[in-house]
N, C-alpha and C positions, 0 to 999 in steps of 0.2 A: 291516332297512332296505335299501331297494335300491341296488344300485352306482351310482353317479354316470356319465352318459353325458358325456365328456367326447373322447374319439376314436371314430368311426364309420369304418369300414372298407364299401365298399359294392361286391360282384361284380357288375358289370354289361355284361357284353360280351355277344356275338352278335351282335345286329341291330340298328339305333336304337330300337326299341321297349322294348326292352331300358334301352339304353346312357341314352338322353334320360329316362326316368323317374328310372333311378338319378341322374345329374346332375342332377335339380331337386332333389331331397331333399338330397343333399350340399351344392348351392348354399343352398339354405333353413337347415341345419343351422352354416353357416361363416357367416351372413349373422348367426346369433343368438348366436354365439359360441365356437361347437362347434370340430373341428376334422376333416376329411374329406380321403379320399383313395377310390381307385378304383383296380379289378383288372379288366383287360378282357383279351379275349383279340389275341394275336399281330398279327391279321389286320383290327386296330382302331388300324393304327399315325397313320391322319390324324386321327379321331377325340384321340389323346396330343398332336398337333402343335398342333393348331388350341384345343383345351377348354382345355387346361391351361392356358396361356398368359393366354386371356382369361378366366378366372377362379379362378387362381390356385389350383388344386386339383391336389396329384400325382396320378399315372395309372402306375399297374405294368401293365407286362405279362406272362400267364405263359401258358406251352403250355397246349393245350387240344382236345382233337377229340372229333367226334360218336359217339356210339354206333351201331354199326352191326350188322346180321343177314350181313355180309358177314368171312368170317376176316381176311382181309390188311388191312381198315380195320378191324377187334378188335385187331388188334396193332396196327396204330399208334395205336388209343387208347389199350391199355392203356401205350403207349411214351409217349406226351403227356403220362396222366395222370398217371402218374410223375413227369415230369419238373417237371409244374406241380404239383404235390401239395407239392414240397421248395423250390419257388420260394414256394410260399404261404406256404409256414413259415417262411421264413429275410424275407419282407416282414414277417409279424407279431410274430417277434421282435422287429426292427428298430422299428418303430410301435409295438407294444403298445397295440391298439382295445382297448377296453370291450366291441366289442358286433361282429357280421358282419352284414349287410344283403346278401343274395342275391337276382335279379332274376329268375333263372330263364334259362334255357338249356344246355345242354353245358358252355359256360363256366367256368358256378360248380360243376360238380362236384370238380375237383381242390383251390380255395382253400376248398369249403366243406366237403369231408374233413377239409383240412390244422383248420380250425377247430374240427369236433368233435373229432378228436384231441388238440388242445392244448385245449379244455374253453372256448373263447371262444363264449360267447350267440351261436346262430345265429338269424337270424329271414329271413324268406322271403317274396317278393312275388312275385306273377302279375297278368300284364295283363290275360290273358283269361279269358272265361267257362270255357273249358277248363283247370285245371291239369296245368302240361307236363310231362313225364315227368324230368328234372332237379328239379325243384322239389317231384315226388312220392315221390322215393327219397329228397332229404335232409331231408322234412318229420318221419320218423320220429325224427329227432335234432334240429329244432328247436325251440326256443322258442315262436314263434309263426306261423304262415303267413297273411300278408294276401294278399289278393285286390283287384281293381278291381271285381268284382262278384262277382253270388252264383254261385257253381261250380257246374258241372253232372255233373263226378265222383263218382261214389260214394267212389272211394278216399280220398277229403280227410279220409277218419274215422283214416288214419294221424297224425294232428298237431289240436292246437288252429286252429281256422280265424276268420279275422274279416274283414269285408267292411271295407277301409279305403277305399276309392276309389283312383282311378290318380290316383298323383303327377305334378302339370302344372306346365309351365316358368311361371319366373316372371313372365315378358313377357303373359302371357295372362290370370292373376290378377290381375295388379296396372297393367292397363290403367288409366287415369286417364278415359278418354271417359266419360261418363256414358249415354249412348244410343245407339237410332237417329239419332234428328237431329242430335245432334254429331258421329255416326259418319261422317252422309253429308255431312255440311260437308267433313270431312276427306278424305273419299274423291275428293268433285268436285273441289276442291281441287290434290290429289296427283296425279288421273288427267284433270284437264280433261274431266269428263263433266258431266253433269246429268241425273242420277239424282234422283227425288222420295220423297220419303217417303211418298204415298199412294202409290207403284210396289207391285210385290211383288219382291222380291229373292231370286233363287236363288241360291247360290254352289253350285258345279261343280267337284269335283277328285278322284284317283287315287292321290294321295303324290307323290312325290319323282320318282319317273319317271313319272308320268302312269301310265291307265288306257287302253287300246287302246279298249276297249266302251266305257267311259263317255268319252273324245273323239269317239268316232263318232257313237255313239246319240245321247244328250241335243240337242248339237243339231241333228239329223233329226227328235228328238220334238217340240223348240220349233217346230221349219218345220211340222209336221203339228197343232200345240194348233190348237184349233177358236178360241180367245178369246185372242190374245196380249196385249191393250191393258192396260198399263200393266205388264207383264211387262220385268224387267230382270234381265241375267243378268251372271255374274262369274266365267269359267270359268279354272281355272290347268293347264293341260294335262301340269304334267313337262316333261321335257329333252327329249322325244320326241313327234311328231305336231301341234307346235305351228303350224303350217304350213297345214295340213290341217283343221286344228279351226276356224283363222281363219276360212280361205276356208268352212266349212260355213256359219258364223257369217251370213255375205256374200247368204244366200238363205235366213236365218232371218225378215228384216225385222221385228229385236226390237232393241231397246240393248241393246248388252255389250261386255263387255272381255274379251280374253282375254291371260290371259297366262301365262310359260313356269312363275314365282313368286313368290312375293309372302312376305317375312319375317313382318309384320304381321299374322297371323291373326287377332288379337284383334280389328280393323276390320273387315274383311271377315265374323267371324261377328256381329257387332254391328249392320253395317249390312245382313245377311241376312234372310230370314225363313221358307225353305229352303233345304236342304243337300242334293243329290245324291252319294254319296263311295262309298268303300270302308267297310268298319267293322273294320279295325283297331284294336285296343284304345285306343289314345292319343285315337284320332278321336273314337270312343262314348263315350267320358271328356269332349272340348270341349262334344262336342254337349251333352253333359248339363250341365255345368258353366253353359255358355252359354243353357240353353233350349228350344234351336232342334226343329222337326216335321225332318225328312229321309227321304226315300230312298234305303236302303243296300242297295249291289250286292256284296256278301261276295265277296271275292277268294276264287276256288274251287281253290286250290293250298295253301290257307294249312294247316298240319300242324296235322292233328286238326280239322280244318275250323271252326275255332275263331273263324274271323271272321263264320260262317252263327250260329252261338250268341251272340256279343254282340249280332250286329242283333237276334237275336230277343230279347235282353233288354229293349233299347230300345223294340220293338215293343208288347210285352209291357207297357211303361208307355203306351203309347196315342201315343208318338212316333214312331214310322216305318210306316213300308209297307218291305217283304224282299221285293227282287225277284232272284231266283238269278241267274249270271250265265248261263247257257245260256239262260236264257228273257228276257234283257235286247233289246230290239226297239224300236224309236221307238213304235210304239204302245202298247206296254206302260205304257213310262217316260212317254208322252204321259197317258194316260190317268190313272196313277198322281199327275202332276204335277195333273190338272184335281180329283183327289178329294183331292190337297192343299190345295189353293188354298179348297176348300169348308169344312177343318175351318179355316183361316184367318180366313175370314173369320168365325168363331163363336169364333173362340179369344181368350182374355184372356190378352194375355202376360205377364209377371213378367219385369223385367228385374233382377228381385234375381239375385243368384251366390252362390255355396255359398262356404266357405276351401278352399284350396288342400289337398286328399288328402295334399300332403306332411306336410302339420302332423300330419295324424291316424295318418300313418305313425310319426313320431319319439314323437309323445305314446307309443305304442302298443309302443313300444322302449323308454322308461325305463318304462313301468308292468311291463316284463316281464322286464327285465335280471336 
């Protein structure tokens, strides 16, 4: 019979990508009665200040550094991993999980040692098409290894693999709007626009700090489309070039809103009907969840070039155009948006949604405990 999941321990540090998937699944799991906590690293100290508080979930922190081809950062990881490796252990005493829940990055290599050493169910999640090299070294001792899509690694044959989908916040599942039309009630509403439902809706954005190329391009390509009418745009530019992106905006002679952020994504992809973005795993997880056609400019710095392989998964289901970002140009993105707009108007959308990846994550923990 298998062990009763009753405390889940979840490594989720590095980067939000990281950190915000693990947090959905822990909040999902404390929501249905479980009982959750989280291992981030050091250098995740606002991330402890801010999460914990408003949802009631403790946050340890333990050392942790990258692996590196350089000696003098070899020894201070091997000095990190150490010291995080006996902080892991001395949390899981303390707790005693059922189960580890690792997200993948540098992070979780020291608390997901300390875990196979003391014999606690390791299980393993990646966001992207690429499985990361933390995530590939400790899949040989885990449990199971979910994925947000199907991997493009050969190496994945070291571990059981299963495509669970990426775990999404719960603000974006459990949106209550029913549609476009109640989306854009709300929207004009909120923004004093008047935005129409027979428009087309693009929503425009980069992450968190905004995108250099996609604030510049996009709207130079809107000022260059040959057909703008009825064309409405929703552009969120980051903490950066928000300024710059207005005034482009200003000699686009389209509607739109630009702004620096918006909490509320779940509106904004509702009342869309394209998406111009990065493909960050979290993103290709909305798009999907939500619907939405998009064109995705793969941030070209991203390790293992791992955000060029999710667009192309996307792609690859007949949802996007992959425009690189060296070749990202107003008339590119111009042209790209005119042979969206065409499968638009042929496309029958489904505003049904999938559940929420978290659920099929936890299911996928107690089937394997």
């Amino acid at each position: 019979m298998s062990k009763e999941l009753k405390k889940l321990i979840i490594l989720c540090g590095g980067t939000g990508g990281h950190f915000f998937p693990g947090l959905s699944v822990a909040r999902l799991f404390t929501k249905n009665g479980g009982e959750a906590c989280l291992i981030t690293g050091k250098h995740k100290v606002s991330y402890k200040e801010k999460y914990s508080k408003l949802y009631e979930i403790e946050i340890f922190e333990v050392n942790s550094g990258p692996i590196s081809k350089n000696p003098f950062k070899m020894t201070m990881f091997f000095f990190k991993f150490v010291s995080g490796f006996f902080q892991s252990i001395k949390i899981y005493l303390k707790e005693k999980p059922d189960a580890i829940l690792a997200m993948g990055s540098y992070t979780s290599i020291p608390a997901g040692a300390a875990a196979i050493l003391m014999r606690i169910p390791l299980f393993l999640h990646d966001g992207n098409s690429v499985v990361g090299k933390a995530n590939l070294l400790l899949s040989r001792w885990s449990k199971l290894l979910m994925t947000a899509f199907p991997p493009v690694n050969k190496e994945i044959g070291l571990s059981k693999a299963f495509v669970s989908g990426m775990p999404l916040r719960p603000e974006l599942v459990d949106s209550s709007i029913s549609g476009k039309k109640e989306a854009l009630e709300l929207f004009n509403s909120t923004f004093n626009k008047t935005f129409v439902f027979e428009g087309t809706t693009i929503l425009v954005f980069g992450g968190s700090l905004g995108a250099k190329s996609i604030n510049s391009v996009v709207p130079e390509a809107i000022t260059v489309c040959t057909n703008k009418e009825g064309l409405q745009i929703i552009h969120l530019t980051g903490s950066e070039n928000f300024k710059q992106t207005l005034e482009l905006y200003e000699n686009a002679n389209v509607k739109s809103l630009v702004l620096e952020k918006f909490d509320n994504m779940a509106l904004l992809y509702l009342v869309s009907d394209l998406v111009i973005c990065r493909s960050g795993g979290s993103t290709v997880a909305e798009l999907e969840f939500f619907n939405k056609q998009a064109i995705l400019i793969p941030f070209p710095h991203a390790s293992d070039n791992h955000q060029f392989y999710n667009a192309l998964y996307y792609a690859k289901k007949g949802k996007a155009d992959v425009v690189e970002d060296k070749n990202c140009t107003p008339l590119l993105i111009a042209s790209k948006i005119r042979e969206q707009l065409k499968i638009l108007e042929n496309l029958q959308v489904s505003q049904t949604r999938r559940k929420n990846p978290a659920e099929t994550v936890l299911k996928k923990i107690r089937e394997f405990i």
